[in-house]
C-alpha positions as a printed NumPy array, in Angstrom:
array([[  0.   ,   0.   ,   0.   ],
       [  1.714,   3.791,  -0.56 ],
       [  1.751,   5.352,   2.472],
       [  3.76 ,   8.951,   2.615],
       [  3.199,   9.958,  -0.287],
       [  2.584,  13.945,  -0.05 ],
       [ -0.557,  14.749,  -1.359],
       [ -2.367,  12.237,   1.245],
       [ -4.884,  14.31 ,   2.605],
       [ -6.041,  15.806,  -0.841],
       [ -5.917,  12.456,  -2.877],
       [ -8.527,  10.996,   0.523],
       [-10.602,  14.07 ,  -0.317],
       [-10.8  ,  13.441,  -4.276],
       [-11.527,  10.163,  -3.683],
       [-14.373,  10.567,  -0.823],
       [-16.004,  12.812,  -2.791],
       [-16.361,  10.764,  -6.141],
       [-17.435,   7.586,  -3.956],
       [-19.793,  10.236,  -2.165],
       [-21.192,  11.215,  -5.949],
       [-21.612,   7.465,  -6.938],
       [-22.299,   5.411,  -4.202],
       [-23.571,   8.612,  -1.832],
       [-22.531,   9.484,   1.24 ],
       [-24.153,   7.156,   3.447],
       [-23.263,   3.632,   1.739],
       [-19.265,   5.167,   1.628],
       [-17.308,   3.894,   4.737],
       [-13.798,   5.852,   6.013],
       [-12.004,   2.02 ,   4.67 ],
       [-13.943,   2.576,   1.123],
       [-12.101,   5.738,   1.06 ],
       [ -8.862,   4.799,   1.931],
       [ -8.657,   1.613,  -0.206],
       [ -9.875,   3.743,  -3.277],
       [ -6.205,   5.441,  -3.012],
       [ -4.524,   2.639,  -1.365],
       [ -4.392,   3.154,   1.856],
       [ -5.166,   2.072,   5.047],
       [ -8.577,   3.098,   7.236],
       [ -5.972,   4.115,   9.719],
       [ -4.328,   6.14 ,   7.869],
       [ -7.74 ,   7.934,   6.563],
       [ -8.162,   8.753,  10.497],
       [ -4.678,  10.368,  10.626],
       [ -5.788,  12.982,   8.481],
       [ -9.334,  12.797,   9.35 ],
       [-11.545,  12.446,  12.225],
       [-14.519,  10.888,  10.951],
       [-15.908,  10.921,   6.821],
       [-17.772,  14.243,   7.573],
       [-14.446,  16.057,   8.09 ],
       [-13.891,  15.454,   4.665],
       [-16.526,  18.383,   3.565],
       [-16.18 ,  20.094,   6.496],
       [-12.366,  20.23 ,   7.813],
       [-11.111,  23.688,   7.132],
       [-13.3  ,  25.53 ,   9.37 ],
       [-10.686,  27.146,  11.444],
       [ -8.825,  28.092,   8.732],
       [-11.894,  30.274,   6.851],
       [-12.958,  31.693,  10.61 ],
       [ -9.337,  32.613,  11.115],
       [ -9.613,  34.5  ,   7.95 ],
       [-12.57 ,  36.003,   8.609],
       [-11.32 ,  37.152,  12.017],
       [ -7.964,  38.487,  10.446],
       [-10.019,  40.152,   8.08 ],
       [-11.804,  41.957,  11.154],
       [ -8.591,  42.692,  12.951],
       [ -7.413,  44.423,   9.555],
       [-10.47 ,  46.576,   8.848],
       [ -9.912,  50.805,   9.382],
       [-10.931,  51.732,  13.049],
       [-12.991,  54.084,  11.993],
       [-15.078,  51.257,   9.366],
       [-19.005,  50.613,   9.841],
       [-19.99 ,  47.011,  11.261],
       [-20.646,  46.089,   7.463],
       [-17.851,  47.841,   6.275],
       [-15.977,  45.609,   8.499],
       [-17.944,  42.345,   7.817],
       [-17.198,  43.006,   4.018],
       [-13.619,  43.391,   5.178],
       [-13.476,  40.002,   6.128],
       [-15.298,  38.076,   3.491],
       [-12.621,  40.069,   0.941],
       [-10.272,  37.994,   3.279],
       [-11.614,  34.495,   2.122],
       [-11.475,  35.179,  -1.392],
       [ -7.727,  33.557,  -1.531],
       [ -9.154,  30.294,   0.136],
       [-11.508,  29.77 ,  -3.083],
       [ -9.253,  29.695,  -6.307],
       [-10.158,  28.855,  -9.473],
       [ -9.314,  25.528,  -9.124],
       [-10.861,  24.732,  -6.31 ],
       [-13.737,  25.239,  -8.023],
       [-14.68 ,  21.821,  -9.03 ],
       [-14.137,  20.264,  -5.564],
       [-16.077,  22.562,  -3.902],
       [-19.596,  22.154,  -6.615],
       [-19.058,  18.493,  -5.703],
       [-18.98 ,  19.705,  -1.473],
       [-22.236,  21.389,  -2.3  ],
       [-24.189,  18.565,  -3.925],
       [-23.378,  16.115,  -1.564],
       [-24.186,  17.887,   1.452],
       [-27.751,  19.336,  -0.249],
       [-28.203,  15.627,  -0.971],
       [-27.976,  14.966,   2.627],
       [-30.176,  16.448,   5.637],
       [-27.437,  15.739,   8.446],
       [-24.699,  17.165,   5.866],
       [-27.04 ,  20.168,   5.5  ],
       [-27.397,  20.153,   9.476],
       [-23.916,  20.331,   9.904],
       [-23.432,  23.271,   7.116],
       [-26.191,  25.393,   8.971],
       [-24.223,  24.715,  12.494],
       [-21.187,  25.562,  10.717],
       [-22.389,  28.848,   9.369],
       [-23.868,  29.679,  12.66 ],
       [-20.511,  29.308,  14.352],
       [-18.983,  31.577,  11.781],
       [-21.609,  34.226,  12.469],
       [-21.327,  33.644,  15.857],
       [-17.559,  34.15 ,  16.045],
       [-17.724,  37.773,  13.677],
       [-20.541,  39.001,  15.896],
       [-17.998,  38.522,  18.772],
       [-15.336,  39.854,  16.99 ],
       [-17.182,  43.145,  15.937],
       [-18.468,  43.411,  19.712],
       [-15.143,  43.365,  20.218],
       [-14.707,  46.77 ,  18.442],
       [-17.244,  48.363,  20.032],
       [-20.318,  47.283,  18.116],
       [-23.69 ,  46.918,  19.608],
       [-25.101,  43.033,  20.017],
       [-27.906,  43.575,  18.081],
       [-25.567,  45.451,  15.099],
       [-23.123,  43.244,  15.403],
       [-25.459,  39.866,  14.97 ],
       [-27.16 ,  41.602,  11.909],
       [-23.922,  42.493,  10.592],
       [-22.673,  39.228,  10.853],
       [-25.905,  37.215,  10.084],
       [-25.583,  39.448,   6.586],
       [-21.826,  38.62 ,   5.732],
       [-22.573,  34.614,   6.475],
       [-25.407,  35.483,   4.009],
       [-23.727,  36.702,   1.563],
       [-21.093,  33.86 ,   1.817],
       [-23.178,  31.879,   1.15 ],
       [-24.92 ,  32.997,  -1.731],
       [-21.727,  33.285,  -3.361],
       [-20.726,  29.77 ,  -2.871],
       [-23.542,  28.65 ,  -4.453],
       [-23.101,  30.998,  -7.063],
       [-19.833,  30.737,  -7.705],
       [-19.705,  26.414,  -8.362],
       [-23.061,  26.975, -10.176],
       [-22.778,  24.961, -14.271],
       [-20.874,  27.514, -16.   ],
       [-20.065,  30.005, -14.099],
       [-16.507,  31.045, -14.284],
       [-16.279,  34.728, -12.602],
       [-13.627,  34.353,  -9.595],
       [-15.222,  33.343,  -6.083],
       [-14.171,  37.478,  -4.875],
       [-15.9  ,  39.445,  -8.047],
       [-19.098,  37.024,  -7.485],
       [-18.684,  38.267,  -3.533],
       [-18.65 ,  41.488,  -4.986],
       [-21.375,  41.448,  -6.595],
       [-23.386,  39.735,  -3.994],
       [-22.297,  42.674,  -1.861],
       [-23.445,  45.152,  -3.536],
       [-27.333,  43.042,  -4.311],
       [-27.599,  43.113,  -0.109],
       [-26.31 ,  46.955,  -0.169],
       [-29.121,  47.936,  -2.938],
       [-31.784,  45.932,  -1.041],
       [-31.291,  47.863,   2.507],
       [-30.711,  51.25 ,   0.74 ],
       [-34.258,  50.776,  -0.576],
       [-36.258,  53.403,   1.844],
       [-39.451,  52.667,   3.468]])
């Protein structure tokens, strides 16, 4: 079996996500996985704690961004100022070609209601840890949740836009754009 190869943890990832596409998630075990690149299911848990961390490791690393993001923004910068701030900062975590892995992501977890559980707990967390972080600044609770609720919003839009069929605009201009649709909407007087 090929063991140290470098490249592990990616080539599991590949390969859990094309079993996930043809046999689904569910009927794919952590040993499925690993054989499917030669490995052993104990080496699968080295780089991963259980299948799910497959679509979902990586966590800290975006909320880390976010936060640095935060930390970066003017002084003086509104809450959404800020919050746009850090979504500019995840941009570099979504290249081009990361674009195919991450349309895959999506369809298997909106195939699956406990994969779609997890993604709303892990976008809660995220808006959970900005609201902190603009607290931290000085914002109000109730600003600061609406701020971050919205930036978690528009993250998310943009995903889904961005590994849409077709589309081939970079993950920050679709951001952008997505931006500026939430800006337009709450500029709209009463």
């Amino acid at each position: 079996m090929v063991r140290w190869e470098p490249g592990t943890r990616e080539r599991l990832q590949a390969a859990a996500l094309d079993l996930f596409v043809s046999r689904g998630y569910d009927r794919t075990t952590a040993a499925d996985i690993a054989q499917a690149v030669g490995l052993t299911e104990r080496t699968f848990f080295r780089h991963f704690a259980d299948k799910r961390e497959v679509l979902f490791g990586g966590q800290e690393l975006l909320e880390q961004a976010v936060l640095d993001g935060i930390a970066a923004a003017a002084p003086d910068a509104s809450p959404l100022e800020t919050v746009q701030a850090a979504l500019e900062a995840l941009a570099p975590h979504f290249p081009a070609e990361r674009r195919p892995l991450s349309g895959r992501r999506q369809t298997i977890v909106a195939e699956n209601p406990a994969l779609r559980e997890r993604e709303l707990l892990k976008s809660a967390g995220l808006a959970t840890s900005i609201a902190a972080a603009l607290r931290a600044r000085g914002v109000p609770e109730v600003t600061a949740r609406l701020a971050a609720g919205s930036g978690v919003a528009v993250f998310g839009v943009a995903i889904g836009v961005w590994v849409a069929e077709g589309e081939e605009r970079s993950f920050l201009d679709i951001q952008r754009e997505v931006w500026e649709e939430l800006v337009a909407m709450t500029a709209v007087s009463r």
